[in-house]
N, C-alpha and C positions, 0 to 999 in steps of 0.2 A: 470611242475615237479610234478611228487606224492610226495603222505602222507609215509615217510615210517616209519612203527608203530615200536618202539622197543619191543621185548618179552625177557621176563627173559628166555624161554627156550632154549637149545640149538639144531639150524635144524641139520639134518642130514649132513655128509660131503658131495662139491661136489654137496647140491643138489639145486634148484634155489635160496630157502632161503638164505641158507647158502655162497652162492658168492653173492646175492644181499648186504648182512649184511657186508659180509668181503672182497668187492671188493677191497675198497683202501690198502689195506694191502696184499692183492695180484699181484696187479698189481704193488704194489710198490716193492716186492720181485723179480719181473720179469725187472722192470727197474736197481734193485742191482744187477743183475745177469751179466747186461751187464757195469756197474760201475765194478765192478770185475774183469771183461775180459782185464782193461786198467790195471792190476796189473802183469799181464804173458806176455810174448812175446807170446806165440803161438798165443793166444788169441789178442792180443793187436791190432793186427792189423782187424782183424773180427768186435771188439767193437767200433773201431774209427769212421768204417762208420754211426754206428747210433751215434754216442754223437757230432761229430764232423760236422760242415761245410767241405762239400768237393770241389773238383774243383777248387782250389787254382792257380789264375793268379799273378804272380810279375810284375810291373810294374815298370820300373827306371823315373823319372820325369826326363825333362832337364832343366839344370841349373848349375851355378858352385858347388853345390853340390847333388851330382846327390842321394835324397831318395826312398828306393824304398816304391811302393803301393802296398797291397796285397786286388785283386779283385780277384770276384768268379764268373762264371755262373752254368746255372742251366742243370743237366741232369739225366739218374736214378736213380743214387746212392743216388738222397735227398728220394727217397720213405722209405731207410732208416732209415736216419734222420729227417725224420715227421715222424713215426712210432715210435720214442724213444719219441719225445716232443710232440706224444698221449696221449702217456705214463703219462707222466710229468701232463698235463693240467686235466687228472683224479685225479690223486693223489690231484693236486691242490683243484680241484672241491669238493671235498670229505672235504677240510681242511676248505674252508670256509663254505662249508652247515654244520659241525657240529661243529666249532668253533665260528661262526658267527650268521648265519641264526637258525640253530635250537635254539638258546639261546635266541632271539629275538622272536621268533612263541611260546617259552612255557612263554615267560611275557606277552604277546600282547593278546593269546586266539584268531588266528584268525579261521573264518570257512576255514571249506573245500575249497571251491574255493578261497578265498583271501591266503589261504596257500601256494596253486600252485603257485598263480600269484607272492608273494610276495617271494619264493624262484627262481622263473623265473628271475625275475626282481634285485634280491639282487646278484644273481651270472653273468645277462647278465651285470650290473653296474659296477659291479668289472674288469671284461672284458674291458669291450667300454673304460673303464676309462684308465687303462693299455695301449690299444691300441691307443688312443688315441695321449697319452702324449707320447709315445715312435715315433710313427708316427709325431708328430710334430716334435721332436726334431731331426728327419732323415731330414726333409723339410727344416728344418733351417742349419743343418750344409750342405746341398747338396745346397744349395741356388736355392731351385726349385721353388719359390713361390716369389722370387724377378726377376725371367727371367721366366715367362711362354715358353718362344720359345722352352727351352731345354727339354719339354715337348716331343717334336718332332724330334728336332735337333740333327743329329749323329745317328739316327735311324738305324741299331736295334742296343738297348741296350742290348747287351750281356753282357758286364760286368756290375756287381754293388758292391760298398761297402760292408764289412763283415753285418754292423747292418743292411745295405737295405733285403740281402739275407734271415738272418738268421730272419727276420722279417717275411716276405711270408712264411720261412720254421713254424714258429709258428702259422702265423694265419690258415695255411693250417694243421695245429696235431690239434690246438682247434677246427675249424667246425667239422674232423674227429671224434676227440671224443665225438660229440653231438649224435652222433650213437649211441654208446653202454648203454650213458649213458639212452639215452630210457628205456633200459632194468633194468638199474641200479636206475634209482627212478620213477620206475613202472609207469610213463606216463600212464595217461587215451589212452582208445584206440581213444575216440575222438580228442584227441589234436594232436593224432601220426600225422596226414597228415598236418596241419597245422607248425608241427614244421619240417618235412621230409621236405615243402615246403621251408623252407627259408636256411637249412643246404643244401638242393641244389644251389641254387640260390645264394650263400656265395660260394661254392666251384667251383663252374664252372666260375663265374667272378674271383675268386682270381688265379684259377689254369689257365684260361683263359691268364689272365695279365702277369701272371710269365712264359707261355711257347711261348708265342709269344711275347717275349721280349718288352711289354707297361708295361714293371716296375714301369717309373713314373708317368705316368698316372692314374696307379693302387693303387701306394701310394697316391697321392693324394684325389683320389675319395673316397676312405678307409677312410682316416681319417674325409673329410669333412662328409660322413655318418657315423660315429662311434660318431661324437659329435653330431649328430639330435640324434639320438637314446639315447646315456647318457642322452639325455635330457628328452628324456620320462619316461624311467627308473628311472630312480630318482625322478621328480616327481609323478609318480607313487605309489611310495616307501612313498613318503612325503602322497599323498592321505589316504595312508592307514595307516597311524599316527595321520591324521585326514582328515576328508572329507571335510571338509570347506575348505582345501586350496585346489584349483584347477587353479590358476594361471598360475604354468610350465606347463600345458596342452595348456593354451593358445597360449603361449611364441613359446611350441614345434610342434604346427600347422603351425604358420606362419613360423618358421624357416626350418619346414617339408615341404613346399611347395616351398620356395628359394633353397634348397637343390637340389630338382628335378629338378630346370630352370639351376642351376650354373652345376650339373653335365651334363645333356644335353648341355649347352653351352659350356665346358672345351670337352667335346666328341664329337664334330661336331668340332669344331676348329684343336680339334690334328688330327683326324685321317678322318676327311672330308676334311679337308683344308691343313694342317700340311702336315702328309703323303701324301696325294694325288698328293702336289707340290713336291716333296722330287725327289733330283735326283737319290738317290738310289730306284729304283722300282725295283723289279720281287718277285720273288718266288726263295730261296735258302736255303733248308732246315740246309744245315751245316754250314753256316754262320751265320745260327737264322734269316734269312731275309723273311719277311712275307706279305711284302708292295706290295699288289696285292689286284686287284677292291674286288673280291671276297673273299679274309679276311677282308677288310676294310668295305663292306657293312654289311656282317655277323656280324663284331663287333658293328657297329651300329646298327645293328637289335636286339640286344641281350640286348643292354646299354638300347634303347628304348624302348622295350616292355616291360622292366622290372620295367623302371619308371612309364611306365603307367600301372602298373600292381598292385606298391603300391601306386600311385593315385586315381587308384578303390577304394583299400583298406582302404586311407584314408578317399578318401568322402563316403562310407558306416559308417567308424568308428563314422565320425560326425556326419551323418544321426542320425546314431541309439544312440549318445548323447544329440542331441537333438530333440530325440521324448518322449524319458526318461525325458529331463529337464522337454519338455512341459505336459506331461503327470503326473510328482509332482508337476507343477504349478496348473496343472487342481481340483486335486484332494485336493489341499490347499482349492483353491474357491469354491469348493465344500463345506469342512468342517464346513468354515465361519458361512455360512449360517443356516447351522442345528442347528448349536451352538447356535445361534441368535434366530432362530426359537422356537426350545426347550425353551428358557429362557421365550419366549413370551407366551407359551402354561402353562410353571409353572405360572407366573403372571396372567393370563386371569384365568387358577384354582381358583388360589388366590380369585381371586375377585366374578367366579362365584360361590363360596363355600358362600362367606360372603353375594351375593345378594340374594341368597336362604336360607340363615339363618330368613337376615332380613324377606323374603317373609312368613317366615313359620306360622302358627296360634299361636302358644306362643307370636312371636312377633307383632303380630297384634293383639293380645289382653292387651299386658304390652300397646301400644301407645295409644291404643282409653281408657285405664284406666288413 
């Protein structure tokens, strides 16, 4: 994330300034517009597809009393409704970088570069953390994490629960809005690709999971990576409150590396193994049924090379941590010495000043007197 500077002047209307400055307060004017539209009947029905979950299934349970469940799948009408809760995750963005984060950056004095990292890291925290905890508590009431089988089992999952749904419809408006926001806190140009890199890589698995009906599979993987990540993030955050604690670095290496074995083992099980045995097999696009060689290797080619992609990433990360370490270990032992030296070179002065006093002719004429 950029610096972005306040000035007391006022930019032109309309012009890049001047919507960099007052995006949240536009964007929030454009999400009132359709809050509004739920006030008319003409309107009411146009504004329901962006605010609302659509696709609405009733479900009667059997039993002597028969409740009904209301499930949803997914189809175009959520482009909608991720385009509103785009909406939504700016306005949000905007409330903690200047409620939060900027009031942190003017006590702290950090530089330039720790300022980026340190509003990168303050607003992905807030995120992963959210996501996180909301994502558990779907794992829990869905009991998906006491039965791994139903990982698999009943495939395709075309229906899911309202929170399951309206979950993918959030996480898929948050990566979305990591776009515009480029624009909106001036990103270095060198950081664009790096951060373009992973806002892809976030929406083609999420959008990935949610169209070919591995919902929970998707939740799952989700949240197990959303809590490695909180993990760095934060201590990150801790790092640069002081640099002496570097512990959750440690903590979030080893837990970054079990991450990448349990997600490859939870993704060769469902859809290596899982699907592969499943007696529902083919290819049926209006049924959501996708359980065919050639989606099941693709999704594992995609799951794969993605972890070996931030495995690279990791072992470069620690590489170049610890060439850094060794390189102020070097430069300590370095110092030592000079130090040492220096103090030896004052003393030897010392001394060679006072044997040449003694040697001089004054005092070799006081002795032989």
């Amino acid at each position: 994330m950029g610096i972005r500077k306040k000035t007391t002047k006022n930019p032109p209307v309309l012009s890049h300034e001047f919507v960099i400055q007052n995006h949240a307060d536009i964007v929030s004017c454009v999400a009132m517009v359709f809050l509004l539209g739920l006030m008319f009947e003409v309107t009411s029905k146009f504004a329901v597809l962006f605010i609302t979950v659509q696709y609405n299934v009733t479900i009667s349970t059997n039993g002597p009393e028969e409740t009904p469940l209301n499930h949803f799948h997914h189809g175009i009408k959520d482009l909608a409704t991720t385009f509103f809760y785009m909406l939504v995750a700016i306005i949000m963005h905007a409330i903690i970088q200047e409620y939060v984060l900027d009031k942190i950056n003017r006590k702290k004095h950090f530089s330039k570069t720790k300022h980026s990292k340190f509003n990168e890291s303050g607003q992905l925290s807030a995120f992963y953390l959210f996501s996180f905890g909301w994502g558990a508590s779907i794992l829990l009431s869905e009991n998906l994490l006491s039965n791994p089988v139903t990982l698999w089992e009943g495939y395709p999952h075309t229906l899911m629960p309202f929170q399951m749904k309206f979950y993918f419809i959030c996480q898929l408006g948050y990566w979305l809005h990591a776009l515009p926001e480029l624009y909106f806190q001036k990103t270095k140009k060198e950081d664009i690709p790096r951060q373009l890199v992973y806002i892809f890589l976030y929406l083609v698995h999420i959008a990935g999971a949610y169209i070919l009906n591995l919902n929970r599979l998707g939740l799952v993987l989700l949240v197990l990576h959303y809590f490695v990540e909180l993990l760095f993030h934060v201590s990150r955050l801790i790092y640069f409150s002081n640099e002496n604690r570097q512990t959750g670095f440690t903590i979030w290496a080893v837990l970054f590396v079990l991450g990448r074995l349990l997600t490859l083992s939870l993704s060769v099980l469902t859809v290596g193994f899982g699907l592969a045995t499943s007696e529902n097999q083919g290819f049926d696009l209006a049924a959501g049924n996708f359980n065919i060689i050639f989606v099941r290797m693709n999704v594992l080619a995609a799951i794969c090379l993605t972890q070996a992609f931030m495995m690279w990433k990791f072992i470069n990360f620690q590489l170049r941590r610890w060439r850094e370490h060794a390189q102020a270990q070097t430069l300590k032992k370095k110092q030592v010495p000079t130090k040492s030296k220096s103090k030896k070179d004052k003393a030897n002065g010392v001394n060679g000043v006072n044997s040449h006093a003694a040697d001089s002719p004054r005092a070799r004429k006081e002795k032989s007197s």
